[in-house]
VOGUGU-586421 format. One line per field, with one value per residue (C-alpha): residue number from 1; residue in one letter; x, y negated, z negated. Coordinates in steps of 0.001 Angstrom, whole numbers. Layout:
N
i = (NUM,...) $
aa = (A,...) $
xx = (X,...) $
yy = (Y,...) $
zz = (Z,...) $
This chain:
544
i = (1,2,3,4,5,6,7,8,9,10,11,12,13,14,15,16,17,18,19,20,21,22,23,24,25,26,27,28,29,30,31,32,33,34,35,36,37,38,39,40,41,42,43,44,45,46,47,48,49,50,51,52,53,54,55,56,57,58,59,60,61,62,63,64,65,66,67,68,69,70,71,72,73,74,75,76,77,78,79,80,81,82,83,84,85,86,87,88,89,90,91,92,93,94,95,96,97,98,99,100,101,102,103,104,105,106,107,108,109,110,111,112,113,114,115,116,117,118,119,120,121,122,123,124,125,126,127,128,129,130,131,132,133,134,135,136,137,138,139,140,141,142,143,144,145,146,147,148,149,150,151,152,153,154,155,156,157,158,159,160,161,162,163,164,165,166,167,168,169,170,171,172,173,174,175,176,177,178,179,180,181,182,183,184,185,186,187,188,189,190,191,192,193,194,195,196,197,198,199,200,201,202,203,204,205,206,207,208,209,210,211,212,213,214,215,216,217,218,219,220,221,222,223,224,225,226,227,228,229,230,231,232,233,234,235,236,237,238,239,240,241,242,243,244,245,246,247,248,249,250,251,252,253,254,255,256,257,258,259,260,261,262,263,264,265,266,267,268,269,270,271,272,273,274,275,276,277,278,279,280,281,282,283,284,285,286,287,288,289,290,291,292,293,294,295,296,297,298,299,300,301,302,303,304,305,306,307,308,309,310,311,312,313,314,315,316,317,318,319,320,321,322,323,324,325,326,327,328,329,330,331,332,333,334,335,336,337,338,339,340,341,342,343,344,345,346,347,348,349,350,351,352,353,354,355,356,357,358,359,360,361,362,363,364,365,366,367,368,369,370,371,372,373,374,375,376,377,378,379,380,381,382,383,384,385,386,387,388,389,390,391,392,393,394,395,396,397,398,399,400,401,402,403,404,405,406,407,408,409,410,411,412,413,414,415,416,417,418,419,420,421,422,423,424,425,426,427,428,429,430,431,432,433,434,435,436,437,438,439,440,441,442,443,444,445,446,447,448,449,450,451,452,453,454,455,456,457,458,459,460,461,462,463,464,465,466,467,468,469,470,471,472,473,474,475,476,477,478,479,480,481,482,483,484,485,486,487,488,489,490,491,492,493,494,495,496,497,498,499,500,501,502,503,504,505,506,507,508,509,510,511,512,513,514,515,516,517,518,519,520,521,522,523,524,525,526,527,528,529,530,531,532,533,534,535,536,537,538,539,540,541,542,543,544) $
aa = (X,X,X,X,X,X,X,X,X,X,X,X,X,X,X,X,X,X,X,X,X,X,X,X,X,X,X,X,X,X,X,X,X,X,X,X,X,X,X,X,X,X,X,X,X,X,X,X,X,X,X,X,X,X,X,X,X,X,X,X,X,X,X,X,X,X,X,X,X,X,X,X,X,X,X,X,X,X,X,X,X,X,X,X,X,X,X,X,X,X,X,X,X,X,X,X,X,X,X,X,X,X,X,X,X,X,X,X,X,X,X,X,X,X,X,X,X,X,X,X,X,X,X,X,X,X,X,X,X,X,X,X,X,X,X,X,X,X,X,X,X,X,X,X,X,X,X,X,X,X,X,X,X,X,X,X,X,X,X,X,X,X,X,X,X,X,X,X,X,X,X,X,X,X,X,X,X,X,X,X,X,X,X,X,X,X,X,X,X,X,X,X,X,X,X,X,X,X,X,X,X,X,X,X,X,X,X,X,X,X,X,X,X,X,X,X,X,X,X,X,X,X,X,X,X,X,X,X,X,X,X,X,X,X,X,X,X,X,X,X,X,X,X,X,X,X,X,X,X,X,X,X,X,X,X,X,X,X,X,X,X,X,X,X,X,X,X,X,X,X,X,X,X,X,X,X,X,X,X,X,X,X,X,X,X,X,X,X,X,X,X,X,X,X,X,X,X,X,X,X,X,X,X,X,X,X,X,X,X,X,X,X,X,X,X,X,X,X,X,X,X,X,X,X,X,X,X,X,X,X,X,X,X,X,X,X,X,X,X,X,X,X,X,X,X,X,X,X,X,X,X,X,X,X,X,X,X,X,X,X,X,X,X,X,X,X,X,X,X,X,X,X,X,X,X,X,X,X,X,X,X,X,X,X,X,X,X,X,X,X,X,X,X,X,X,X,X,X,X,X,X,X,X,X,X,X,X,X,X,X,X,X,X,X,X,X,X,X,X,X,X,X,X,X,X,X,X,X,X,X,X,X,X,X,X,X,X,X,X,X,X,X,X,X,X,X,X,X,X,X,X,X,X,X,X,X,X,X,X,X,X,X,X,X,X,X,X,X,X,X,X,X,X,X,X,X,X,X,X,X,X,X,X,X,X,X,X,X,X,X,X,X,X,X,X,X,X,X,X,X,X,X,X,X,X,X,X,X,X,X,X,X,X,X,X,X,X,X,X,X,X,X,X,X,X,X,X,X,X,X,X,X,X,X,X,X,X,X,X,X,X,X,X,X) $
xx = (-42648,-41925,-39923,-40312,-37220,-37033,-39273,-41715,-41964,-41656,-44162,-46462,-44934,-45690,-49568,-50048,-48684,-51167,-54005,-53069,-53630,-56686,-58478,-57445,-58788,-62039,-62317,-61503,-64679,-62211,-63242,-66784,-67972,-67751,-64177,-63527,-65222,-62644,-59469,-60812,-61713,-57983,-56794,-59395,-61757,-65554,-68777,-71190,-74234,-73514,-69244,-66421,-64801,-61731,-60580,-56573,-54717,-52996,-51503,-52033,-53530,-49751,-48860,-46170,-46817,-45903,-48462,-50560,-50226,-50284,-54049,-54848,-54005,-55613,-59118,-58306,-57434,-59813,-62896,-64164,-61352,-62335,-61561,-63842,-61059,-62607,-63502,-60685,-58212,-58558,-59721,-62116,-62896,-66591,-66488,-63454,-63858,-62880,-59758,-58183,-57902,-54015,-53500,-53891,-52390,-49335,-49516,-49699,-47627,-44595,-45299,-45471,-49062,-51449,-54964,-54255,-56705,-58964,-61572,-61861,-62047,-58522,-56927,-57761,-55703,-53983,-54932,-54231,-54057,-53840,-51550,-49220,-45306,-47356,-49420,-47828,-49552,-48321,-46151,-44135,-45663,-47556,-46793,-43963,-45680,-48740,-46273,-44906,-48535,-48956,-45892,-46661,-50641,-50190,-50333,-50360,-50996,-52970,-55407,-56103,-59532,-60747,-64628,-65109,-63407,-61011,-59851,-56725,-56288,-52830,-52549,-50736,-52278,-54939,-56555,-58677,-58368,-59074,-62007,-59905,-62711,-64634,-62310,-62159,-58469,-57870,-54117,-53161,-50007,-49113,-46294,-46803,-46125,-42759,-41707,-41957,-43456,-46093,-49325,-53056,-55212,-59444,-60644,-64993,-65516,-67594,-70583,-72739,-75696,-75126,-72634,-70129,-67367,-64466,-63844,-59891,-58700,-55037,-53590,-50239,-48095,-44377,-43748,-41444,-44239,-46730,-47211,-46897,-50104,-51942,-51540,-52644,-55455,-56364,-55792,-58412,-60737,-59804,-60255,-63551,-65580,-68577,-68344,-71732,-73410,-71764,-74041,-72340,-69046,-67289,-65296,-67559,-69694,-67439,-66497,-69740,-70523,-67705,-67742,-64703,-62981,-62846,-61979,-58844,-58208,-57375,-55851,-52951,-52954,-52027,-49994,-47670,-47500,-46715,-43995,-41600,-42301,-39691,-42540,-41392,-39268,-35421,-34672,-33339,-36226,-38536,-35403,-34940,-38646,-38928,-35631,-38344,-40540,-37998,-38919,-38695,-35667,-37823,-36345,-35812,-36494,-39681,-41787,-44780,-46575,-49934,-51505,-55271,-56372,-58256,-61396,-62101,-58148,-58787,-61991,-60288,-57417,-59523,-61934,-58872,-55815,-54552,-51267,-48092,-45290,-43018,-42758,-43741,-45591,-48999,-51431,-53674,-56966,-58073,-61556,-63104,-66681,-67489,-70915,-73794,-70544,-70144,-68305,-64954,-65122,-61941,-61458,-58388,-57222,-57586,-55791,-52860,-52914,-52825,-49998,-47886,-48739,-47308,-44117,-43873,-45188,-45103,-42531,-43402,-46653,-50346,-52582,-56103,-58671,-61115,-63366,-62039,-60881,-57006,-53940,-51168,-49286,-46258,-47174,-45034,-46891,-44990,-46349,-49921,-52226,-50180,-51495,-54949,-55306,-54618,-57162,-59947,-59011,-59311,-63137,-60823,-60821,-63904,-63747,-65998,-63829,-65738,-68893,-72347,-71143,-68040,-70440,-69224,-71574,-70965,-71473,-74259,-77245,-75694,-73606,-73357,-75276,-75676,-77229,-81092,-81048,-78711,-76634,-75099,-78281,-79188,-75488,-75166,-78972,-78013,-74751,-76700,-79745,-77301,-74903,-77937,-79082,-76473,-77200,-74249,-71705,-73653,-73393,-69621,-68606,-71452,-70365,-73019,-72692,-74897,-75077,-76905,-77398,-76980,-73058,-72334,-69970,-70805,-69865,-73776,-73936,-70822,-71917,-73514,-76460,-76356,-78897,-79152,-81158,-83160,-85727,-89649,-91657,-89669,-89387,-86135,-87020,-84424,-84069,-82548,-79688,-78487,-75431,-73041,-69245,-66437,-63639,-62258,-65862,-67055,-70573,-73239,-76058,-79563,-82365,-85205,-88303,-89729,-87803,-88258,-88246,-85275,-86833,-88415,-84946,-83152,-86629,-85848,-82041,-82946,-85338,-83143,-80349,-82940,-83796,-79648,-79352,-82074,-81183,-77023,-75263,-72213,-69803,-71393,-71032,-74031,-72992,-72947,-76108,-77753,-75993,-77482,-80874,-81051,-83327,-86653,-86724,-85620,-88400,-90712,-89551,-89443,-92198,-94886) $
yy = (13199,16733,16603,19352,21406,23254,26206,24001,22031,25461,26460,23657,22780,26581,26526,23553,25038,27864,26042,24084,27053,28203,24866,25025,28528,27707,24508,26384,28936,31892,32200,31941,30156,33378,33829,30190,29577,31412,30067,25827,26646,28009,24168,22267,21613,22070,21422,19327,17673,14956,15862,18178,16687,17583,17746,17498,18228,15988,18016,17265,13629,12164,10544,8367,4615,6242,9630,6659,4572,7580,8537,5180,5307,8720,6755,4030,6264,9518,8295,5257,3060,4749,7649,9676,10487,13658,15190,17510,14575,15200,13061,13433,12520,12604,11703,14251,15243,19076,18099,15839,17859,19512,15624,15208,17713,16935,13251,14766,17626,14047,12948,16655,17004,19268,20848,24416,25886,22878,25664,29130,31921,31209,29039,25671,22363,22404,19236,17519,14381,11434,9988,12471,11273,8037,9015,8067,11199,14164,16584,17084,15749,18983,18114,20331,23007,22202,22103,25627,26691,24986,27039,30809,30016,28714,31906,34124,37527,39214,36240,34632,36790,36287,37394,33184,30057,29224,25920,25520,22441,21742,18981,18238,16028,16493,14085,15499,13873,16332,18361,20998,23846,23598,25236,28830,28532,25319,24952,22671,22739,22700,22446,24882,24835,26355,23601,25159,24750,26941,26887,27336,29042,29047,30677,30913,27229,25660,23591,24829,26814,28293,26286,27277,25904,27734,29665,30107,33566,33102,30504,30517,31909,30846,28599,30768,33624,30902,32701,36310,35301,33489,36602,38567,36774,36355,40286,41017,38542,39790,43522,43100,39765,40657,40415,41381,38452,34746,33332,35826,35577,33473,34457,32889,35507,38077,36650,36004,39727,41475,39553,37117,40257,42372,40336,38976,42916,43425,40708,41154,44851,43196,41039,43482,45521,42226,41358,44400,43191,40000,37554,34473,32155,32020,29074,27140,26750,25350,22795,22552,20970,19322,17049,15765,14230,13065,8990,6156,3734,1182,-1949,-1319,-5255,-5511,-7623,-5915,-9658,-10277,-13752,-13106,-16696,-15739,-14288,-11975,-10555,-10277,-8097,-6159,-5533,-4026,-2079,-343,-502,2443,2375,3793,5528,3019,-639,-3637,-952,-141,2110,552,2388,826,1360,2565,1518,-1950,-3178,-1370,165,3838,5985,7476,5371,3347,1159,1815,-1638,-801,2314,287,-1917,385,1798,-1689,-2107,1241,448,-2716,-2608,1169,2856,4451,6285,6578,9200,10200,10495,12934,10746,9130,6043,5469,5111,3012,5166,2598,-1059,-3779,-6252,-8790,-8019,-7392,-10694,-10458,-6933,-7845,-10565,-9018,-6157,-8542,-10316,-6626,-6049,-3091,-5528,-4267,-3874,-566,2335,4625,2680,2974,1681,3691,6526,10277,10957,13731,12677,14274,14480,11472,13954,17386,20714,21993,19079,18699,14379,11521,11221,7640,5511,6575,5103,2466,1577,2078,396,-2808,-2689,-2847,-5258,-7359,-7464,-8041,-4743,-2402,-4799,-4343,-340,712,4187,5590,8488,8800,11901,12809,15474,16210,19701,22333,23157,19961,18396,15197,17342,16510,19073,16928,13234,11581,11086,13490,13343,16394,15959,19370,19634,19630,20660,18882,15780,14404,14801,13896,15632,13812,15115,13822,14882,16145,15417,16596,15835,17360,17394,19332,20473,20238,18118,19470,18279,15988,17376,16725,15182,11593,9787,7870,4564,6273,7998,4532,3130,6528,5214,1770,3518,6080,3093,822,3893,3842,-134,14,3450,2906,2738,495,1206,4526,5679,6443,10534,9905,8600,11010,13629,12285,11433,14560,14908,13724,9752,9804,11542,10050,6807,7990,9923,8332) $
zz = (-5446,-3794,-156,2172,2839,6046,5308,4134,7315,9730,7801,8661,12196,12620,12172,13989,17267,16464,15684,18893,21153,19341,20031,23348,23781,21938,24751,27442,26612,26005,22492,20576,18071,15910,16951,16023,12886,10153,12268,12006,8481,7667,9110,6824,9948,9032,11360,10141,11148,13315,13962,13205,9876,8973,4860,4602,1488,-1512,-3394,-6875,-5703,-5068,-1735,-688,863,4419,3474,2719,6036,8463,6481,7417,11307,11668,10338,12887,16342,15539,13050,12688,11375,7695,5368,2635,-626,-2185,-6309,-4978,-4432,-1103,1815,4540,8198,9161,12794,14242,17841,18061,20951,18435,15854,16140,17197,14222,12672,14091,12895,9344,9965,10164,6786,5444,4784,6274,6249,4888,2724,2030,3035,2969,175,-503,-3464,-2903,-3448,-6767,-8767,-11614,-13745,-11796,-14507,-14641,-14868,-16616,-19435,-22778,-24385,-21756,-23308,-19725,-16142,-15103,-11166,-10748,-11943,-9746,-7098,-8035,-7865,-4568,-3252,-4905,-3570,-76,2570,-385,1310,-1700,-2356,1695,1508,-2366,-2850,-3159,-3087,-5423,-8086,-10095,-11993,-14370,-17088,-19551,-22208,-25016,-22992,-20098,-16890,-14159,-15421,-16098,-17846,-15014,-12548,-11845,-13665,-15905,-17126,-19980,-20892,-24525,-27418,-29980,-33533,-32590,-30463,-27216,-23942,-22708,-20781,-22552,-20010,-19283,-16796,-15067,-15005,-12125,-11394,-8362,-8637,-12005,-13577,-16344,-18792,-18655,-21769,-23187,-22145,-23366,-26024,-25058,-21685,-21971,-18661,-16960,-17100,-15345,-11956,-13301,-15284,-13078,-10442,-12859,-13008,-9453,-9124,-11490,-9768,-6161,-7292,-9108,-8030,-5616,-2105,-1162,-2434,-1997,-4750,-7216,-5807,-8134,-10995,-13702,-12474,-13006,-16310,-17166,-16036,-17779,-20511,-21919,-23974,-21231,-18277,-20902,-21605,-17487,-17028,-20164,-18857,-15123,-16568,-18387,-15587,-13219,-15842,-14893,-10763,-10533,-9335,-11226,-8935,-9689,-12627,-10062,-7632,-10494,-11428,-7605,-8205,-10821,-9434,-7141,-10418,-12809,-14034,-10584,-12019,-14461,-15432,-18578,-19275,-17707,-20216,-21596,-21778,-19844,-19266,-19322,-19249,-16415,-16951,-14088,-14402,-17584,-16932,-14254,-16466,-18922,-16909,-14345,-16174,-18380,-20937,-18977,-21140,-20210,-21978,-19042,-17076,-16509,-14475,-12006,-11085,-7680,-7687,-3986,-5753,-4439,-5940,-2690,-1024,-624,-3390,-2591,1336,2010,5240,7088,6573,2720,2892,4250,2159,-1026,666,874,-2768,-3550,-1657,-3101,-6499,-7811,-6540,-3022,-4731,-5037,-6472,-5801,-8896,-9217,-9578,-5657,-6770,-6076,-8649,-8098,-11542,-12155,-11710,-13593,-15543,-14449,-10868,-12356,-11463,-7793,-7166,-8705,-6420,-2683,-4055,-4799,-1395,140,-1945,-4132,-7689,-9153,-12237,-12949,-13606,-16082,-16030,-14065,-11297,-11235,-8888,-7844,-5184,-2365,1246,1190,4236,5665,6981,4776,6761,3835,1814,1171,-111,487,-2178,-960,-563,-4335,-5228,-3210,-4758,-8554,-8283,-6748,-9581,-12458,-10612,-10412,-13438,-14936,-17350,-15901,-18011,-21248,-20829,-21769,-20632,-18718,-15858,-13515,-10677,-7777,-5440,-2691,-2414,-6006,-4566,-6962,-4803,-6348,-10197,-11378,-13935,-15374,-15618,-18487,-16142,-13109,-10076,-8139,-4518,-3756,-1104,-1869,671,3203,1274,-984,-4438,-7392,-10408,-13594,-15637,-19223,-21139,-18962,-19680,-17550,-20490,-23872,-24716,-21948,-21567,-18785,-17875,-19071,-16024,-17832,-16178,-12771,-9990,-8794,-5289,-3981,-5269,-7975,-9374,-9795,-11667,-13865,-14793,-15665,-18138,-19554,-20029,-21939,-24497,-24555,-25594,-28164,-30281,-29340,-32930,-32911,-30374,-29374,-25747,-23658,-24446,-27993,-28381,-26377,-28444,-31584,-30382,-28041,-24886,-26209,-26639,-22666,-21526,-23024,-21800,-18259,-17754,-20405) $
């Protein structure tokens, strides 16, 4: 994984000293509010309902076991002993007091991470697949070129101030694993029929209040032209997106406004201009960065034999484990969705004990999903039943990934100012019904997503079934989404019909899962049947 040189850690040790004073100021009663607001957002630190949390950054979801144990002590000394790992593969504190904040900072600022631009109208965290440098079907890992995003994006003067938020995600597989068309720039990079390596690029995704897939603006942009283009497509954004209204803001508005051929007619002009401007890093800074991704040293006799005469390894193993590129590995998805629990939460004793795993059993690395379950990307087989074994002792061995249970929900009004329902009571309920019953096993692949608010940081327009929580007349109300997908397939949830009550929205999934069982065809997923059968068989089930 990437090392900070010295300009990377000034960089970092820099703003914390800043931020430092700043607080200090904002304590001492020498600045407002006002004043304060766009400097705490700039370090990550948000106000919400009950406590200042704070959002750091993972790059690209990788961390190292230490990354991994200093996340962990920061839960312990400043929140309350637990973390919140993000749809951005990001994590959260919920309960920061405003005076420890450059505290911890600082702490983070020792393991070279930090909080910069996990807010703002800035370019966010660059992420990616969480099985990057694994993934038998990955042309090349995409990571150093997130990184090289991370680097060209981070204090960018031109782009600090955009007219909205802003999402890059980079992949590198036919297979996608990081939602890629519905960020505001989605990156796959491709082989063409040439043989070489270049990068296919969307641009307008997003979910929120009027949510969009991506459409392809360019097929192919050879690599070493990868941040010409992508400024020119940020320029174009930055000189045309609204600023006057922050519901238009985003640049699947402006897409969406200008229309696909004429947004992609500015930006090749930009770009052709940009090309005769030197922006592309020297050769050797990319190789610089890639030397920080080439393959851990496998044993290259690891056996690729598994005893699955247990029965609940042998579930496990084929719920959370995903083929690795290398013979007698595997990946290991640890899921953070214990049957009730709350999605994406992790104890700080769990945190450190992913970490030991990842020192011990997969090379000094973790990732962060997406979907905020943890990745331990390089696992031996050998060491499989071991590993499976201290996280079923630590309540992290359920076996769920990609199934009902396997919940995105946002924090929602538990804590969230700007959320109208509770997002993780409606989880923690559904995940219990179908553990109950027994039903959630019978199900397959079945992506469920809420949100609590129509922002969609729970990514309900993209889950098989999506639940959206709105306010009705001062009451939580529910609404019901089918047919949502957030991979190759992409498309977006349509909402059933009237909204539901807490109790009354997990009656509505049991319902909507039974018309599922009886009209499924062979092996169909939950998506494909609804596909065939379309909208009406559910609603007629749940609402008579």
């Amino acid at each position: 994984m990437y090392k900070y040189d010295q300009y990377d850690q000034a960089m970092v040790d820099t703003r914390v000293a800043e931020f430092r004073d700043q607080t200090r100021r904002r304590i001492e009663g020498k600045m407002t509010e006002d004043q304060f607001k766009p400097l705490r957002l700039q370090n990550g630190l948000y106000l919400q309902l009950h406590a200042y949390m704070l959002r750091v950054a993972v790059p690209y979801g990788t961390l190292s076991g230490a990354q991994m144990h200093i996340l962990a002590d920061i839960a312990d000394k400043y929140d309350r002993g637990y973390g919140h790992f993000t749809t951005r593969q990001n994590i959260q504190y919920n309960w920061i007091k405003l005076e420890d904040a450059p505290d911890i900072l600082a702490d983070l600022a020792k393991v070279e991470m930090h909080a910069i631009q996990t807010s703002g109208n800035c370019i966010r965290n660059i992420s990616s697949d969480h099985f990057a440098g694994a993934a038998a079907d990955e042309v090349i890992d995409p990571r150093p070129y997130a990184e090289l995003l991370r680097q060209w994006s981070s204090f960018h003067p031109e782009f600090l101030t955009l007219p909205r938020k802003f999402k890059i995600a980079v992949i590198a597989s036919k297979t996608d694993r990081a939602a890629m068309k519905l960020h505001d720039i989605g990156i796959r990079i491709v082989k063409n029929d040439a043989g070489e390596i270049g990068a296919t690029f969307y641009a307008g995704g997003g979910m929120g209040r009027t949510p969009m897939i991506a459409p392809m603006i360019r097929e192919f942009v050879p690599l070493d032209q990868l941040i010409t283009y992508s400024e020119a497509c940020l320029r174009v954004y930055n000189r045309y997106g609204r600023r006057d209204n922050k519901y238009k803001a985003r640049i699947k508005i402006l897409i969406h406004e200008l229309g696909r051929d004429e947004y992609v007619r500015q930006v090749e002009e930009e770009f052709a201009h940009l090309q005769t401007q030197g922006l592309e890093p020297p050769l050797a800074e990319l190789e610089r960065i890639k030397g920080y991704f080439t393959d851990p040293p496998f044993d290259a006799a690891a056996s690729d034999d598994l005893d699955l005469s247990n029965p609940d390894f042998a579930a496990w193993v084929a719920a959370n484990c995903h083929t690795h590129k290398q013979p007698g590995y595997i990946a290991v998805t640890i899921s953070l969705k214990p049957v009730g629990g709350i999605p994406g939460d992790a104890t700080a004793a769990q945190i450190h004990l992913m970490a030991d795993l990842a020192r011990e059993h997969s090379f000094d690395e973790c990732r962060v999903t997406h979907a905020q379950n943890i990745v331990l990307p390089h696992v031996r087989k050998a060491d499989l039943f071991a590993v499976w074994q201290q996280l079923a002792a630590a309540g992290l061995g359920t076996p769920n990934l990609d199934q009902i249970g396997d919940i995105i929900a946002c924090p929602g009004l538990d804590y969230c100012s700007l959320a109208n329902a509770r997002s993780i009571p409606v989880a923690q309920k559904i995940s219990q019904r179908f553990a109950d019953s027994g039903k959630g096993a019978t199900l397959g692949e079945l992506k469920l997503k809420i949100s609590g608010c129509i922002n969609a940081c729970g990514h309900h327009h993209a889950g098989h079934i999506g639940i959206l929580g709105v306010d009705k007349k001062g009451l939580e109300n529910f609404q019901l989404l089918l047919g949502g997908s957030e991979a190759d397939d992409t498309s977006l949830g349509k909402i059933t019909g009237p909204g539901f009550t807490e109790d009354g929205i997990v009656d509505a999934i049991d319902k909507v899962t039974d018309v599922y069982l009886d009209k499924r065809e062979g092996d169909e997923r939950f998506l494909d049947t609804y596909r065939r059968i379309g909208m009406d068989p559910f609603k007629e089930a749940i609402y008579g």
